[in-house]
N, C-alpha and C positions, 0 to 999 in steps of 0.2 A: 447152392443157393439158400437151401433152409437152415444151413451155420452162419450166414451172412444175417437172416433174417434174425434168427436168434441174439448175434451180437448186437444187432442194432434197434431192435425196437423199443426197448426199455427208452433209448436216446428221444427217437421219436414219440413214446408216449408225453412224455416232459416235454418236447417240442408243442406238440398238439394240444395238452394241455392247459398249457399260457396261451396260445392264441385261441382256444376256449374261451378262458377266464377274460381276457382283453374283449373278445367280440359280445361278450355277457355283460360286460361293465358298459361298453359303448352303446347296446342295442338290445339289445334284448331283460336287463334287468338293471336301469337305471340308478334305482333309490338303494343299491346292493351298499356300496361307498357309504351313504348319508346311513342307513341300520345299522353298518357297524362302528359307524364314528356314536351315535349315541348309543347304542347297548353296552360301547368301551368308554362311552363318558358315566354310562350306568354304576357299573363295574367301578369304576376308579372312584367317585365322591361316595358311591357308598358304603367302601371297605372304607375311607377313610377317618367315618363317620358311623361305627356300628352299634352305637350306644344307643340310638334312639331309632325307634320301628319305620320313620319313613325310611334312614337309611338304608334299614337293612333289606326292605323292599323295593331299594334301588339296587341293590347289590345281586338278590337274589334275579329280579326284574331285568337285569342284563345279562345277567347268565342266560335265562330262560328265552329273550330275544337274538342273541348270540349265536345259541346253539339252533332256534329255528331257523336263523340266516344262511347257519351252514348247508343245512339240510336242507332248503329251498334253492341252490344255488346248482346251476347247470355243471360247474366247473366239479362237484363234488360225488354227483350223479358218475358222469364221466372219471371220476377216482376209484369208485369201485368198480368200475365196467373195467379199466384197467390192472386192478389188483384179481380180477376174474380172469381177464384177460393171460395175465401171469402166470398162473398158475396152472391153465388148460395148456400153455405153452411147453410148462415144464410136464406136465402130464401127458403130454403128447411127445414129447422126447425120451421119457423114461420108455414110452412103448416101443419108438424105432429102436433106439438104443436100449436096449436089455444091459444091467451090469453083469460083464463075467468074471466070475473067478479064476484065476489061475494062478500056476506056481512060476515065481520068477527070481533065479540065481543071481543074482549082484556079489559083485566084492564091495564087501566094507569097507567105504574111509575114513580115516578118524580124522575130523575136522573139531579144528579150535573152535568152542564156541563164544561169542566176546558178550561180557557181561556187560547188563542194564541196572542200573540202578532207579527202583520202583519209589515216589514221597507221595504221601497221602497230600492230596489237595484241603487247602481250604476251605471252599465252598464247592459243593454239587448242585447240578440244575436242578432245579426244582420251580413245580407247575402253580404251585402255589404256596405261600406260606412268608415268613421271613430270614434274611440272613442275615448275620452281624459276626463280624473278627472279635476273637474274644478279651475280656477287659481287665486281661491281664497279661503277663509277655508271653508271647507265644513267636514260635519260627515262622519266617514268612516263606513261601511260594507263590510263584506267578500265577496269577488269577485268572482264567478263558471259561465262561460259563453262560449257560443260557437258562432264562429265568422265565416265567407266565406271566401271575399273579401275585405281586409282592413288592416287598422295599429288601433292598441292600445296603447296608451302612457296613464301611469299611475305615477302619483307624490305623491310621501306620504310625501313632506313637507309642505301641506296646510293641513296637519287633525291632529287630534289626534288619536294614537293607543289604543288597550285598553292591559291593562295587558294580560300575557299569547302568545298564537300562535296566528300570523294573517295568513288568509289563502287566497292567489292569485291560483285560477284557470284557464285556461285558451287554449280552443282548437281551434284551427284555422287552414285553409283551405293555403290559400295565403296572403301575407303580414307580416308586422314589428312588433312589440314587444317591446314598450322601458320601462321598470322601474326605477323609480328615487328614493333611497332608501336615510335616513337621515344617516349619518357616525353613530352615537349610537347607531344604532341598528344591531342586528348578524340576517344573512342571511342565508336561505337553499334555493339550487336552479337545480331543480327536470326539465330537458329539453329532449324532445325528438326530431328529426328533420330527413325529411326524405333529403332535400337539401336546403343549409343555410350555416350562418355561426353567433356566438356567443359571446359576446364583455361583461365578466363577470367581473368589476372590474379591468378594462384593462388587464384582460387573455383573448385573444383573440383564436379562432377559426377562421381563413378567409373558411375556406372548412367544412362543412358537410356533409356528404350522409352519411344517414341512421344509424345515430348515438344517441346514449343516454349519458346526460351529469347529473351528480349529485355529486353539489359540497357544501360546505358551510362554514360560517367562521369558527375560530379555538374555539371560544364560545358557538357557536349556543346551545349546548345540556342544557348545566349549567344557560342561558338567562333567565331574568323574562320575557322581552319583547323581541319579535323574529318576523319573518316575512318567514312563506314558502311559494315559489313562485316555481309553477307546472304548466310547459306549453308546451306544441305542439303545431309543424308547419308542412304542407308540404312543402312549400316553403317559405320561408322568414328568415330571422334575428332576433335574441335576445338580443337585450341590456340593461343591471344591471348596473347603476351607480352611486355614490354616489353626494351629492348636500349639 
């Protein structure tokens, strides 16, 4: 029964959790939603603007609101009671279970091992800062990265693509999104945005809340060479343009 429990609690803490954080939002801390939509509107107009001191004490101003949110937040209380939880668990297993040493005879099999080939990525996640493809020819790889605070601007006129799908990932917190796409190539573009606005080809979107956008050119399907681009924002901007 106590290997049962151990398999499966981690599942239910994550279960109990969200219906935590749901029954928080619903009844018990209202305004939780409306703090962090503006401490993340904080946050966003005043990195974009840090030349001048109101900015930058919107910038700082949302940080400082943000991180009280968290820490006022029922759901967050309940995260460390479970990372406590965890680890009395494993403390408590170590005790039933003592590790033993022993000696143990095998025959050796010589097994094939099959080789992997390792490429440095493009971009890494990062919490905050900026990223940019560099503005000279460089080799491409598929791009999956999750991002904080920041902008991403990505140019696919200094690489080569290879045949087939390339695939732009990309999840982000706060901040911009620009893609610069070569006119030859047919585009899929997979956006989700909880407040924003999207600038796809000169189809613009000035307003988002909480919208999903999936458009692509009139080729895309029948393309040798194509390019899907799959991205979220909480807050920021999407721009697809050609070059």
């Amino acid at each position: 029964m106590f290997k049962n429990i151990k398999s499966d609690y981690t599942g239910w803490l994550v279960f109990i959790g969200v219906i935590v954080l749901i029954l928080e939002i619903l009844f018990f801390n209202e305004g939780l939603i409306f703090h962090l939509f503006i401490a993340g509107g904080m946050v966003y107009f005043g990195r974009r603007h840090q030349g001048k001191k109101f900015r930058k004490f919107l910038f700082y101003g949302g940080l400082i609101l943000l991180g009280i949110s968290v820490l006022s937040m029922m759901t967050f209380r309940f995260l460390l009671v479970a990372i406590f939880l965890h680890f009395f668990i494993q403390y408590i297993n170590s005790k039933k279970q003592p590790k033993k040493i022993g000696l143990e005879i095998t025959q050796t099999e010589t097994k094939r091992q099959e080789p992997i080939l390792s490429t440095k990525p493009l971009f890494e996640n990062m919490f905050l800062g900026q990223q940019k493809t560099p503005s000279s020819v460089y080799e491409w790889n598929d791009i999956n990265i999750q991002a904080g605070i920041g902008d991403t601007i990505i140019d696919l006129s200094y690489t080569v693509l290879p045949k087939g799908e390339t695939v732009i990932f990309i999840r982000n917190l706060i901040g911009n999104i620009q893609i610069l796409v070569p006119y030859e190539l047919d585009v899929s573009v997979q956006h989700s945005c909880l407040m924003g606005s999207t600038n796809v080809f000169e189809n613009k979107i000035p307003r988002m809340f909480n919208q999903v956008l999936h458009v692509k050119t009139p080729a895309y399907d029948q393309a040798e060479q194509k390019v899907k681009i799959i991205t979220s924002l909480i807050v920021g901007n999407l721009e697809v343009n050609r070059i």
